[in-house]
C-alpha positions as a LaTeX table, in Angstrom:
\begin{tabular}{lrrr}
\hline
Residue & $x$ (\AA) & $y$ (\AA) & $z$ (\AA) \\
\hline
Unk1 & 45.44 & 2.66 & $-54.81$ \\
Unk2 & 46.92 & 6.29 & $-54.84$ \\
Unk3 & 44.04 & 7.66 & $-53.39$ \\
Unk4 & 44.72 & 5.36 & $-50.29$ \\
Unk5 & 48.52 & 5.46 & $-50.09$ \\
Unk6 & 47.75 & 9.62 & $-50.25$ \\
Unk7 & 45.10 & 9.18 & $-47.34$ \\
Unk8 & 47.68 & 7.07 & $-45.48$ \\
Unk9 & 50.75 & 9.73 & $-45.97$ \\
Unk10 & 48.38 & 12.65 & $-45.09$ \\
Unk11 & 47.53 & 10.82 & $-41.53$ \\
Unk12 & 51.00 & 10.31 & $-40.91$ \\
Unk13 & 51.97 & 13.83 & $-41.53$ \\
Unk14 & 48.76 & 15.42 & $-39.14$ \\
Unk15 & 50.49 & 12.51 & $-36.90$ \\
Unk16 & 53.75 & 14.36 & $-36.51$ \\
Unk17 & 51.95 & 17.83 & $-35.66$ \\
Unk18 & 49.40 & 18.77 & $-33.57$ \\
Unk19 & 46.42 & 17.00 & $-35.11$ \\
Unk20 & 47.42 & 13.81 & $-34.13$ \\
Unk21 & 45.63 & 13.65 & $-31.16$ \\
Unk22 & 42.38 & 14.44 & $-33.29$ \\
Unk23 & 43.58 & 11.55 & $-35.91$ \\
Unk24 & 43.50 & 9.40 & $-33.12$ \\
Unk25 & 40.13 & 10.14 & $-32.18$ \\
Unk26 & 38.86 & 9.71 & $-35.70$ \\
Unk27 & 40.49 & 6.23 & $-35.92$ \\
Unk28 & 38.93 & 5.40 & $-33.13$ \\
Unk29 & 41.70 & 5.73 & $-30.38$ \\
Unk30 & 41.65 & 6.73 & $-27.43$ \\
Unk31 & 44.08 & 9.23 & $-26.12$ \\
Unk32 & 43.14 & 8.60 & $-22.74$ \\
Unk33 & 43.51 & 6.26 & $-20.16$ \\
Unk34 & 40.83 & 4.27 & $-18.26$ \\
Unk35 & 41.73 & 5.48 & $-14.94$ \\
Unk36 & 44.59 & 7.61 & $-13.21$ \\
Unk37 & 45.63 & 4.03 & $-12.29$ \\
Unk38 & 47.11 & 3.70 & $-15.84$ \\
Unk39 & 48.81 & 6.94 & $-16.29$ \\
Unk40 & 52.82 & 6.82 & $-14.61$ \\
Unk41 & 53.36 & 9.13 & $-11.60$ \\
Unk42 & 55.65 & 11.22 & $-13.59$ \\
Unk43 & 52.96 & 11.66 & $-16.45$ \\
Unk44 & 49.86 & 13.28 & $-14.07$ \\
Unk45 & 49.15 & 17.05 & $-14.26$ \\
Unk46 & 47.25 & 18.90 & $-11.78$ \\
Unk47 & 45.60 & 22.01 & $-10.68$ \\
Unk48 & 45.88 & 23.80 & $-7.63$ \\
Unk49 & 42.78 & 25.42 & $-5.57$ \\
Unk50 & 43.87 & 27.06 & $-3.11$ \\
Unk51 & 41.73 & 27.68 & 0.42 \\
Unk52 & 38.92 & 25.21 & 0.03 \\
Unk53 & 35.52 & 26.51 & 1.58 \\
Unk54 & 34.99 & 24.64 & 4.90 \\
Unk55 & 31.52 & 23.89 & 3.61 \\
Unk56 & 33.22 & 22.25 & 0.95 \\
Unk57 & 35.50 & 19.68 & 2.67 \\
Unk58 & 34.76 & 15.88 & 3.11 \\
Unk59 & 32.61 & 15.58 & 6.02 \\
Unk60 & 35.52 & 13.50 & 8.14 \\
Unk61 & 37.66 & 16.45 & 6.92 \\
Unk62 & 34.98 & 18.94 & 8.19 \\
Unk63 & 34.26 & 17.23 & 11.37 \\
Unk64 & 37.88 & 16.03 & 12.29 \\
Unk65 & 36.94 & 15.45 & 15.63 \\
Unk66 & 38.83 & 13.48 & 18.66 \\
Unk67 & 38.00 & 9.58 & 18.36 \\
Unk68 & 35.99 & 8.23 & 21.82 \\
Unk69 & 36.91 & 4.65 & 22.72 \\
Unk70 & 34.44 & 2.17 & 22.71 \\
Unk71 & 31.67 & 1.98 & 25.57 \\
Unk72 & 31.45 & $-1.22$ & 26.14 \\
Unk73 & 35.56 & $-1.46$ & 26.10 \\
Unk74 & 35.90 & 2.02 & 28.11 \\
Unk75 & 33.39 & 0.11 & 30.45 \\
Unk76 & 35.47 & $-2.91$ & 30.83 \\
Unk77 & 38.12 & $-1.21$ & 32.19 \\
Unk78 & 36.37 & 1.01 & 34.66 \\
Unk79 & 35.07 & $-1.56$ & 36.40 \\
Unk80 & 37.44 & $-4.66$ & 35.65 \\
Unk81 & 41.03 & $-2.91$ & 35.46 \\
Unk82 & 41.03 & 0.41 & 37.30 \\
Unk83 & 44.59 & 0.44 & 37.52 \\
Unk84 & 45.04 & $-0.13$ & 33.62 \\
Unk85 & 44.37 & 3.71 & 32.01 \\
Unk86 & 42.66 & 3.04 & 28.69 \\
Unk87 & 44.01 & 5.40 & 25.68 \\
Unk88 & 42.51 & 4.18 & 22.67 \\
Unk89 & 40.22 & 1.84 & 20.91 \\
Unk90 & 40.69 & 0.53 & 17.50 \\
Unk91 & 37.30 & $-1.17$ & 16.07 \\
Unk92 & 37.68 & $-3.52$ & 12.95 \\
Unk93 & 36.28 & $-2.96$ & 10.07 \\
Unk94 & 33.82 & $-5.90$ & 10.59 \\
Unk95 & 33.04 & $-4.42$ & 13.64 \\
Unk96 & 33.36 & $-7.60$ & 15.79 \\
Unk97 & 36.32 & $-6.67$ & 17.77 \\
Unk98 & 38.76 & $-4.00$ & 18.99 \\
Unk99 & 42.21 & $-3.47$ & 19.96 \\
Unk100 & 42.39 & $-1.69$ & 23.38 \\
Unk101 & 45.44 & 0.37 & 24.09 \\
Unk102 & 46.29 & 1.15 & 27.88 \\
Unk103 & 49.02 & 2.68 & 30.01 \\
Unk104 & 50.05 & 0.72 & 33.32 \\
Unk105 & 52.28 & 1.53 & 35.92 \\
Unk106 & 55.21 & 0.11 & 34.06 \\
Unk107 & 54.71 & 2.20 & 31.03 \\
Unk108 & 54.97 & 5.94 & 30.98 \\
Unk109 & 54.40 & 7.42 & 27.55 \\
Unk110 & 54.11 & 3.55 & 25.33 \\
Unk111 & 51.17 & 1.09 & 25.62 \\
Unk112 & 50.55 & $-1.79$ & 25.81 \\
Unk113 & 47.97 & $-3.87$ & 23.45 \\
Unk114 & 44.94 & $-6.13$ & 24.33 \\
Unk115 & 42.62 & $-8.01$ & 22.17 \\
Unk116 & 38.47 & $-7.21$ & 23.20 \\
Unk117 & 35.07 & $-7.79$ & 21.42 \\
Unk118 & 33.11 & $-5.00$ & 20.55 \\
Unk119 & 30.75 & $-5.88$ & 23.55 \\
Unk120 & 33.58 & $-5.52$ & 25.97 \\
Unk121 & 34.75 & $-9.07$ & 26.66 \\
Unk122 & 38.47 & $-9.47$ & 26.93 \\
Unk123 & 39.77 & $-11.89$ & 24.71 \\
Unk124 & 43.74 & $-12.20$ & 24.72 \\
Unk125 & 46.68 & $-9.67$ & 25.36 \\
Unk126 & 48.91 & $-9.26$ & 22.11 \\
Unk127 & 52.26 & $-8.40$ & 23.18 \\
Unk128 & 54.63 & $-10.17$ & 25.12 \\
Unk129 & 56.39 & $-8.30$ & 28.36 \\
Unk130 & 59.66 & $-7.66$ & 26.43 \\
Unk131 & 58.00 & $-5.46$ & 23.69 \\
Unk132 & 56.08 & $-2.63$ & 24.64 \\
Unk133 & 53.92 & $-0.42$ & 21.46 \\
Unk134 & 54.74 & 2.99 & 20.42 \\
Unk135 & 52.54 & 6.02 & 18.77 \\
Unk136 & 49.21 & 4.94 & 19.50 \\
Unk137 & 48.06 & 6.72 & 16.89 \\
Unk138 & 49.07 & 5.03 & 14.35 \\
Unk139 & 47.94 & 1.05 & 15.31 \\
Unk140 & 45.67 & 0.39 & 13.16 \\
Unk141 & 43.97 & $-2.80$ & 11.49 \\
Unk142 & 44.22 & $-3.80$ & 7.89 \\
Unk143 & 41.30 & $-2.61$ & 5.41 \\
Unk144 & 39.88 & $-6.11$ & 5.43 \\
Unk145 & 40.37 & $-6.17$ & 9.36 \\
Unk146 & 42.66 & $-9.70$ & 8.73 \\
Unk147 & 46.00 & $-8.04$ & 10.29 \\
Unk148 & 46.51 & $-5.69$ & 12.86 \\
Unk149 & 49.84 & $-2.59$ & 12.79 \\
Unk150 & 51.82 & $-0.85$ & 15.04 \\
Unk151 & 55.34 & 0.42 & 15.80 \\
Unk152 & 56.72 & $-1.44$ & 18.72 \\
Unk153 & 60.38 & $-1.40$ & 20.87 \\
Unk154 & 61.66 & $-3.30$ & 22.99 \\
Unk155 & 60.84 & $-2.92$ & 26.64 \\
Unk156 & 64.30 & $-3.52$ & 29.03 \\
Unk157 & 62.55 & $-3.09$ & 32.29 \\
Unk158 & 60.30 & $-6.60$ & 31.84 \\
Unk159 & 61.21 & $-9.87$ & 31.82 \\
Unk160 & 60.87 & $-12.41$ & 28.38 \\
Unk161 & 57.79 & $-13.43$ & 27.64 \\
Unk162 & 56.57 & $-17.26$ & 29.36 \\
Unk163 & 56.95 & $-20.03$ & 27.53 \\
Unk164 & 53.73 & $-20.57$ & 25.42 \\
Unk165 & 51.79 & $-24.28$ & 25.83 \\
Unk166 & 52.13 & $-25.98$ & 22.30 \\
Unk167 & 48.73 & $-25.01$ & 21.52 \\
Unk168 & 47.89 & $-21.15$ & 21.92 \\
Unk169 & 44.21 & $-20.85$ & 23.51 \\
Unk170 & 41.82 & $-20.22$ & 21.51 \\
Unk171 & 39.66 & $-16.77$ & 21.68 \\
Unk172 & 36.59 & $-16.39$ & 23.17 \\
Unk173 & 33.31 & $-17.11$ & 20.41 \\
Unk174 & 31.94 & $-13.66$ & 18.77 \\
Unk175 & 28.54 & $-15.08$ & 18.66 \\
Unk176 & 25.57 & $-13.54$ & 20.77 \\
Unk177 & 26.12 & $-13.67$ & 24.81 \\
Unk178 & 23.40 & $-16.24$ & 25.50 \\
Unk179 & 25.31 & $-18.72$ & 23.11 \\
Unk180 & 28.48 & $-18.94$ & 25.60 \\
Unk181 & 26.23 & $-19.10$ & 28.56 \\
Unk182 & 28.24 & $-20.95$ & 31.09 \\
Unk183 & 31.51 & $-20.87$ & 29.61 \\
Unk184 & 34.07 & $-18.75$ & 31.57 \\
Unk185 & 35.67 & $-15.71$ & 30.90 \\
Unk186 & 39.43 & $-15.41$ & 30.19 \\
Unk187 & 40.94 & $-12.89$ & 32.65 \\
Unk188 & 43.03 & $-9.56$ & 31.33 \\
Unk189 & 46.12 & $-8.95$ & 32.41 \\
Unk190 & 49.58 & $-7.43$ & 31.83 \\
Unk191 & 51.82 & $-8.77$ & 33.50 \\
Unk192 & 52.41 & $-12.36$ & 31.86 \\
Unk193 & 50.33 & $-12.86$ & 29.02 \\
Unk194 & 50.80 & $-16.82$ & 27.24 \\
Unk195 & 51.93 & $-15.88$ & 23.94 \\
Unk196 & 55.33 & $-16.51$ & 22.34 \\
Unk197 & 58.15 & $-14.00$ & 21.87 \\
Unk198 & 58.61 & $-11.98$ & 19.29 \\
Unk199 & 62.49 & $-10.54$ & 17.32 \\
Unk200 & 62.57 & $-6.96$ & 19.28 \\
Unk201 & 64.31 & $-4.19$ & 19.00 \\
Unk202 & 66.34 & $-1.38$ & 20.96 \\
Unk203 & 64.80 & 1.54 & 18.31 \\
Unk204 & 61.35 & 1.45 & 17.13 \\
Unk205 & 59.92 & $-0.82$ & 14.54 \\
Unk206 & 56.99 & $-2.01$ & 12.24 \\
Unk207 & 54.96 & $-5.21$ & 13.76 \\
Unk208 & 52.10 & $-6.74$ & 12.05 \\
Unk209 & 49.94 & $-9.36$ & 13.62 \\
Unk210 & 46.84 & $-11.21$ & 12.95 \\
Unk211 & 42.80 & $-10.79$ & 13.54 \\
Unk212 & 43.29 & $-13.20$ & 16.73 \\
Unk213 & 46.10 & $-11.74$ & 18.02 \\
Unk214 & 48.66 & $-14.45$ & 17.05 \\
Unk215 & 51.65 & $-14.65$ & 14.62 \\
Unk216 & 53.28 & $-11.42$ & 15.99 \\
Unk217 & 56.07 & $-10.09$ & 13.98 \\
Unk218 & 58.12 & $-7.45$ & 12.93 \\
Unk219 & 58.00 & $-6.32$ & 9.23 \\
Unk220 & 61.35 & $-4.30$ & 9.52 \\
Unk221 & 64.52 & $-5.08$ & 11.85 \\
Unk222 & 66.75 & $-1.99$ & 10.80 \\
Unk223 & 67.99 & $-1.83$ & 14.40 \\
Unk224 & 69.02 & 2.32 & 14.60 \\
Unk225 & 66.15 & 3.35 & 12.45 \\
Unk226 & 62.95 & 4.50 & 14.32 \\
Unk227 & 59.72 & 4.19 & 11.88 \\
Unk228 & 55.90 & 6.07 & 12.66 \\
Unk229 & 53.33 & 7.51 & 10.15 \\
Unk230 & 52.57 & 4.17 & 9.84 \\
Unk231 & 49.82 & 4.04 & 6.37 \\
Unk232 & 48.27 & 0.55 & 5.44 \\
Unk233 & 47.66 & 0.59 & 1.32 \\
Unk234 & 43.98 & $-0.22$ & 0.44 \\
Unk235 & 44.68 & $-3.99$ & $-0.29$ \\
Unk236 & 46.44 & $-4.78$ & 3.17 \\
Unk237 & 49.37 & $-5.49$ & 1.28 \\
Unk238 & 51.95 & $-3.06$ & 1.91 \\
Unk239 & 52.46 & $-0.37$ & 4.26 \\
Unk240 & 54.00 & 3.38 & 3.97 \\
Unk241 & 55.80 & 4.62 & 6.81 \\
Unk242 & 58.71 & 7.16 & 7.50 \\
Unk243 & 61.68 & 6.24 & 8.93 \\
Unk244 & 64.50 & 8.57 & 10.68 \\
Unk245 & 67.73 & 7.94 & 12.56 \\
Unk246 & 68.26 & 7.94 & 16.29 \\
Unk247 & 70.33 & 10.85 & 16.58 \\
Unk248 & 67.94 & 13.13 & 13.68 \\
Unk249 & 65.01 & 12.50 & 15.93 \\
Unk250 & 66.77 & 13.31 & 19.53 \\
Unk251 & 67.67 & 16.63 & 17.04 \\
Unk252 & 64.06 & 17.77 & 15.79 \\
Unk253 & 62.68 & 17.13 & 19.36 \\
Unk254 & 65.10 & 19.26 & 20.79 \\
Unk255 & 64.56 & 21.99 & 17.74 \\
Unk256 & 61.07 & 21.69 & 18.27 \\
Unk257 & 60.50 & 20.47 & 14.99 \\
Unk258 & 57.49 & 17.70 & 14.17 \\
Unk259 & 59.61 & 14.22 & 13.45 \\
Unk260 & 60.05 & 13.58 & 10.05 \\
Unk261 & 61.31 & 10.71 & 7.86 \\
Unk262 & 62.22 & 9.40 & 5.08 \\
Unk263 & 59.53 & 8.05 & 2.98 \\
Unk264 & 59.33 & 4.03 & 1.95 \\
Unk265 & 57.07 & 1.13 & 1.47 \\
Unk266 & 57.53 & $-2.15$ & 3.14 \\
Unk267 & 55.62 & $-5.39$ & 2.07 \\
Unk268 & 54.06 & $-8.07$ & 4.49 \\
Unk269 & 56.98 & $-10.23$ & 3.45 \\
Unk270 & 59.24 & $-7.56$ & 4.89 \\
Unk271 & 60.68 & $-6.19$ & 1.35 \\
Unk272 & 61.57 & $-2.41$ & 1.73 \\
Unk273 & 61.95 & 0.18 & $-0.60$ \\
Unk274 & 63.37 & 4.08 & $-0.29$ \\
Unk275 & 60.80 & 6.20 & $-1.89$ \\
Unk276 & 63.00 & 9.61 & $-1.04$ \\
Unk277 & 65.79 & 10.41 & 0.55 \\
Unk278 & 64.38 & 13.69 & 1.56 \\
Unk279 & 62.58 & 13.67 & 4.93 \\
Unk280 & 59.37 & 14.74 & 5.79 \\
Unk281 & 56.95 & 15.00 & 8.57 \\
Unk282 & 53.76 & 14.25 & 6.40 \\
Unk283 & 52.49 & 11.20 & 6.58 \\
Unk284 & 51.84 & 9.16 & 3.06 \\
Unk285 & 48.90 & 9.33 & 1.53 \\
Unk286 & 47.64 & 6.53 & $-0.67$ \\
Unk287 & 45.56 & 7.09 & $-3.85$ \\
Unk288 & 41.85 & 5.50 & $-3.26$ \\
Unk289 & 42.97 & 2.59 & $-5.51$ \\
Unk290 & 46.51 & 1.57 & $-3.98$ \\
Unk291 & 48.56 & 2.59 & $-7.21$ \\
Unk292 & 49.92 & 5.42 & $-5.69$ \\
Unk293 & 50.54 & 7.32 & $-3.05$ \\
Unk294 & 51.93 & 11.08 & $-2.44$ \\
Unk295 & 53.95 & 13.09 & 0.89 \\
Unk296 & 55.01 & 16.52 & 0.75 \\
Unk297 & 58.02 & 18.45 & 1.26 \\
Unk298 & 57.58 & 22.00 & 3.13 \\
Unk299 & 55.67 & 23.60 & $-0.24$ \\
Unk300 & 56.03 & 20.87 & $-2.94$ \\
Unk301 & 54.07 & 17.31 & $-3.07$ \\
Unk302 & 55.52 & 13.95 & $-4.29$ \\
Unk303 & 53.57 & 11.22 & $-5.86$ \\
Unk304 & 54.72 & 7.71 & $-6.47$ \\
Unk305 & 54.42 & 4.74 & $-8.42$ \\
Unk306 & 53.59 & 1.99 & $-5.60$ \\
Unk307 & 54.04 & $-1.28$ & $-7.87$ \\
Unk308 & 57.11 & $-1.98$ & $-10.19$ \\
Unk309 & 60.33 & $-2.54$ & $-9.08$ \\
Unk310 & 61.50 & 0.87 & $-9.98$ \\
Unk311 & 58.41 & 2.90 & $-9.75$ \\
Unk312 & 58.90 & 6.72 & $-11.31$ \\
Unk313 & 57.76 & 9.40 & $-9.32$ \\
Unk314 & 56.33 & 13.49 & $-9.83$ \\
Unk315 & 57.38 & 16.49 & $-7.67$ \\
Unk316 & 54.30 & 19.07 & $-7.74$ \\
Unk317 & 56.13 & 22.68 & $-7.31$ \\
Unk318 & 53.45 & 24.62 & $-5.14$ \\
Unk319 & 55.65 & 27.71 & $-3.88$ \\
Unk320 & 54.15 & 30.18 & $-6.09$ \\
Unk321 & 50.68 & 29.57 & $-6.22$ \\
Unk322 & 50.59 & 28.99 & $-2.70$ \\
Unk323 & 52.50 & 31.89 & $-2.01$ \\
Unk324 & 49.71 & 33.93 & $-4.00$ \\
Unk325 & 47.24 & 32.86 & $-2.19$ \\
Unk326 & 48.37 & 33.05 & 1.27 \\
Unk327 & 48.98 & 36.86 & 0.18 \\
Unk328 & 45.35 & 37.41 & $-0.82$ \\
Unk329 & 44.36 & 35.28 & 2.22 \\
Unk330 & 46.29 & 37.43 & 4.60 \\
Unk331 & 44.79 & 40.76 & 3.16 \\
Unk332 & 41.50 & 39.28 & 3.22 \\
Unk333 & 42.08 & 37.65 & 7.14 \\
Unk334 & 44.14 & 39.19 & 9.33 \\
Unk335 & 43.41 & 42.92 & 8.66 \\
Unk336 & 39.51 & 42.49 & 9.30 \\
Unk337 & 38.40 & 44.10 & 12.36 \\
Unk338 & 41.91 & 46.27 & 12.48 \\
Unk339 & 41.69 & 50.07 & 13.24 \\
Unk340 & 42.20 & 52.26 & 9.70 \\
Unk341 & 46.11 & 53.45 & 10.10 \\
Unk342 & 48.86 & 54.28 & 8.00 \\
Unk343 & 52.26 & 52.60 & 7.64 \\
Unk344 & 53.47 & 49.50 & 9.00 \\
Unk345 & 50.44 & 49.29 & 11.26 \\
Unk346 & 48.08 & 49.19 & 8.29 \\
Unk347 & 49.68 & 45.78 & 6.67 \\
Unk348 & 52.00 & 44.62 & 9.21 \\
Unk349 & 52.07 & 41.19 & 7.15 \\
Unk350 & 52.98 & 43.24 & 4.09 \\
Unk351 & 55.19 & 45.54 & 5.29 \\
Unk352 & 57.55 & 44.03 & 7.98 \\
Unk353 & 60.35 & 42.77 & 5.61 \\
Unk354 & 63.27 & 39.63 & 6.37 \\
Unk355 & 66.64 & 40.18 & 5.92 \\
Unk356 & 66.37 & 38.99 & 2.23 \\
Unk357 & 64.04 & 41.78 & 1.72 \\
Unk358 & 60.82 & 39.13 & 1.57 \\
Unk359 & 57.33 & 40.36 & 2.85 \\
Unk360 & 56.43 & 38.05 & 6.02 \\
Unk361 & 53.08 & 36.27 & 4.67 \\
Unk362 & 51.53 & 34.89 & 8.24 \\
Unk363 & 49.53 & 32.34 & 6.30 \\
Unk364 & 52.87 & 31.04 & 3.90 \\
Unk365 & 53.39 & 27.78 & 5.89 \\
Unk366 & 54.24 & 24.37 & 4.50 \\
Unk367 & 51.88 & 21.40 & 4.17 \\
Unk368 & 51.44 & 19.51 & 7.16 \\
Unk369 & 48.81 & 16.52 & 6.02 \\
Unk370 & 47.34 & 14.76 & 3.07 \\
Unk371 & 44.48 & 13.16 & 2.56 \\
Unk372 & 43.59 & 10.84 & $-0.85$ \\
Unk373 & 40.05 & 11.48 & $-1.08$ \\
Unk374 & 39.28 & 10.30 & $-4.57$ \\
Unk375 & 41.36 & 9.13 & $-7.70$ \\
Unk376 & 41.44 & 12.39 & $-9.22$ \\
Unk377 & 41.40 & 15.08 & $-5.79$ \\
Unk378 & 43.88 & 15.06 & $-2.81$ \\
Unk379 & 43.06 & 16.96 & $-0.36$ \\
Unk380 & 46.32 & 19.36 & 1.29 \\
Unk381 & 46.45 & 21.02 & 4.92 \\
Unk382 & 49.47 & 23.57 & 5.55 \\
Unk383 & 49.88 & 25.11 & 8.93 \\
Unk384 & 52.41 & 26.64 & 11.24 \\
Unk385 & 53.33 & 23.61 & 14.05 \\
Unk386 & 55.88 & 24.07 & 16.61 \\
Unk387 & 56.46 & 21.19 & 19.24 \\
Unk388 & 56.70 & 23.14 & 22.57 \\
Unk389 & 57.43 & 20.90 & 25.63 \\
Unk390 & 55.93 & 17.52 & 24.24 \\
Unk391 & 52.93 & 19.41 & 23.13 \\
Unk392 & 52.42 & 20.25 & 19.38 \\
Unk393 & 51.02 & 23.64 & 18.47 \\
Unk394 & 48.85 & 24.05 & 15.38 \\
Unk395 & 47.95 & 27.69 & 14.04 \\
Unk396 & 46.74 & 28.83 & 10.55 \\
Unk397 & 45.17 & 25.47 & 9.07 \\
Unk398 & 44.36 & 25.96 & 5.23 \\
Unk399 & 43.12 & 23.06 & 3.20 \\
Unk400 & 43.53 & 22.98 & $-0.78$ \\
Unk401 & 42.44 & 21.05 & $-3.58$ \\
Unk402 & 44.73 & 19.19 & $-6.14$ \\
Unk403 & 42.83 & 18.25 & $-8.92$ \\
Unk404 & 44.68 & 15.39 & $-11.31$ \\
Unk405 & 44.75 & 14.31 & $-14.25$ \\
Unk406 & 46.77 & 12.92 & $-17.26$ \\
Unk407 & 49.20 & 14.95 & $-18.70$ \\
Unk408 & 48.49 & 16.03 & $-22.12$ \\
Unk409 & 50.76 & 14.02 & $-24.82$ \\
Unk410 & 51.22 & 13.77 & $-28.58$ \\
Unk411 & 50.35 & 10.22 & $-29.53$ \\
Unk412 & 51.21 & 8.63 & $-32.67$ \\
Unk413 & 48.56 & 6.82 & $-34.63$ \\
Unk414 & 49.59 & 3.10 & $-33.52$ \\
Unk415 & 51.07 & 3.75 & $-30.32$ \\
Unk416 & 51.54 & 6.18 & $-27.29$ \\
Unk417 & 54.42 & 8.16 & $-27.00$ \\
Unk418 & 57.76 & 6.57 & $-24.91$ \\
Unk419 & 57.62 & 7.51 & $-21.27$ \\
Unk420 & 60.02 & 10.53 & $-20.42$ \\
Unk421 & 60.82 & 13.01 & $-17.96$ \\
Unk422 & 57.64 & 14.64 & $-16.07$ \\
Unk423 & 56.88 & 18.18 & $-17.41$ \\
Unk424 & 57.08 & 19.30 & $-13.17$ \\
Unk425 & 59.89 & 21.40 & $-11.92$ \\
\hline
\end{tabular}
């Protein structure tokens, strides 16, 4: 009996020390979670890589190239609609139909929406006249292709939509064309599509719809608010977006600045929730497995929680690290193929100072884009971007590497220790 109660009293003081983590293990416990799914927002560490190899990247990281609409859509309308200017396509991820945006000549920079096959037959238009769609691209179907997402406004220069018959028509069969031999075509058009209206507003909102086209409706209705970087989660069931007032985005686009927002979450039932109150231009990111999801802010990253009704959240300080490497990346960049001089010529981002007596580091710019690649590694772009008439310009893209995992915690032997404040500055 003494023998035990000593073995008992000796594991309870390793417990209180540094060995408790190897007491655990010897029980039998584990001191670490299944998946990054379990571990709180505020609880993940990380390390920083800075200036991934481009050999290294994620192929659709590597390639990044422009999207090409559809053939068989981009066909359509060459022959069918020559007045109608196609700008996008948006396949499903079942690959049986497409959403095909277009310009008319009542729309200057919006769209408007239109429901097609994947072989090019029209099906249905999707909005009514008095709502018109905004950033094209960001319309995009759910993961499991049921709903389809865009930011719309409403559109003063056309007339309320018709009065729908009690029963919508239905769309056209997806099955092979020799199985709807005979039947006729519907016809595309814009100008008075059968479909009911629709709550719009005068500043920019969410809409979400469904695989047919049908049950249009907004997901937000803060009239004054204008919300884009519009990011489905991977179960289709909420969506991240940013959201800015009217008179902060007349300000950055006079500035020059890229339009940021304020980052939130909005459910398909329309429940919204204020992530930060810090804007950003970076769109959200969501973690592969929908339990998080991170922005930045100029050199830091958030992540957050995504479920809970008070999720915590992590701010990853990047400053110094990044402001490391961009030094060794300028010496190692921007002085190949110079002349040998002396002086300010030799290291002109070295040597020409600010007012605060800083060096100017060409490559120091602040993350622009994320991208969730796998539970553990997110992928991080920084760049200079300046909007100059309309037209963004992009110069110095980096990508880097966070690497996540659990922070390291003293357990004790029967259960974890109480969550707390996150270790980040």
């Amino acid at each position: 009996m003494k023998k035990r109660l000593g073995a008992t009293l000796l594991a309870a003081a390793l417990c209180t020390a540094s060995g408790c983590q190897k007491v655990r293990q010897t029980a039998g416990l584990s001191v670490a979670p299944k998946s990054l799914r379990d571990v709180p927002a505020e609880r993940l560490a990380f390390r920083f890589e800075p200036d991934a190899a481009t050999e290294a990247l994620p192929e659709p990281l590597r390639r990044d190239e422009p999207e090409e609409p559809l053939a068989a859509v981009k066909s359509a309308f060459e022959t069918l609609r020559p007045d109608d200017a196609l700008i996008r396509t948006v396949p499903d991820p079942k690959g049986q139909r497409a959403l095909a945006l277009y310009g008319t000549s009542t729309t200057d920079t919006d769209f408007r929406l239109d429901l097609y096959n994947t072989d090019g037959q029209f099906i249905r238009n999707v909005l009514p006249p008095d709502l018109t769609g905004v950033f094209p691209d960001e319309v995009a179907w759910s993961p499991d292709g049921e709903h389809i997402l865009f930011s719309g406004v409403r559109n003063p220069s056309l007339t309320a939509s018709p009065t729908p018959p009690e029963e919508a028509p239905t769309p056209p069969d997806l099955a092979p064309p020799d199985a709807a031999a005979g039947q006729p075509l519907p016809t595309p058009t814009a100008a008075a599509p059968i479909i009911p209206s629709t709550q719009t507003f005068r500043t920019e909102q969410v809409y979400v719809g469904n695989r047919d086209g049908f049950d249009l409706r907004p997901l937000t209705a803060r009239e004054g608010l204008i919300y884009f970087k519009l990011a489905w989660s991977p179960d289709g069931q909420q969506v991240a977006a940013l959201a800015c007032k009217e008179d902060e985005w007349e300000a950055q686009r006079r500035e020059g600045f890229p339009h940021a927002g304020r980052p939130r979450l909005v459910t398909l039932e329309g429940r919204e929730r204020l992530l930060d109150d810090r804007p950003t231009p970076v769109k959200p990111a969501w973690s592969p497995d929908g339990s998080k999801l991170a922005t930045a802010f100029d050199y830091d990253l958030a992540v957050y929680d995504a479920a809970g009704g008070a999720p915590t959240g992590a701010g990853l300080s990047l400053r110094e690290p990044l402001r490391a490497a961009s030094v060794e990346y300028d010496a190692r960049v921007f002085k190949k193929g110079e002349p040998q001089a002396s002086g300010a010529a030799a290291a002109p981002a070295q040597t020409n100072a600010t007012q605060t007596g800083e060096a100017v580091i060409i490559s120091m710019n602040p993350f622009v884009r994320l991208e969730w690649v796998a539970p553990e590694t997110v992928y991080a772009q920084t760049a200079f971007v300046h909007i100059y008439h309309d037209d963004p310009v992009f110069k110095y893209p980096r990508w880097h590497v966070l690497h996540l995992s659990p922070q390291a915690a003293v357990l004790s032997l029967l259960q974890t220790a109480p969550a707390g404040r996150s270790d980040f500055p």
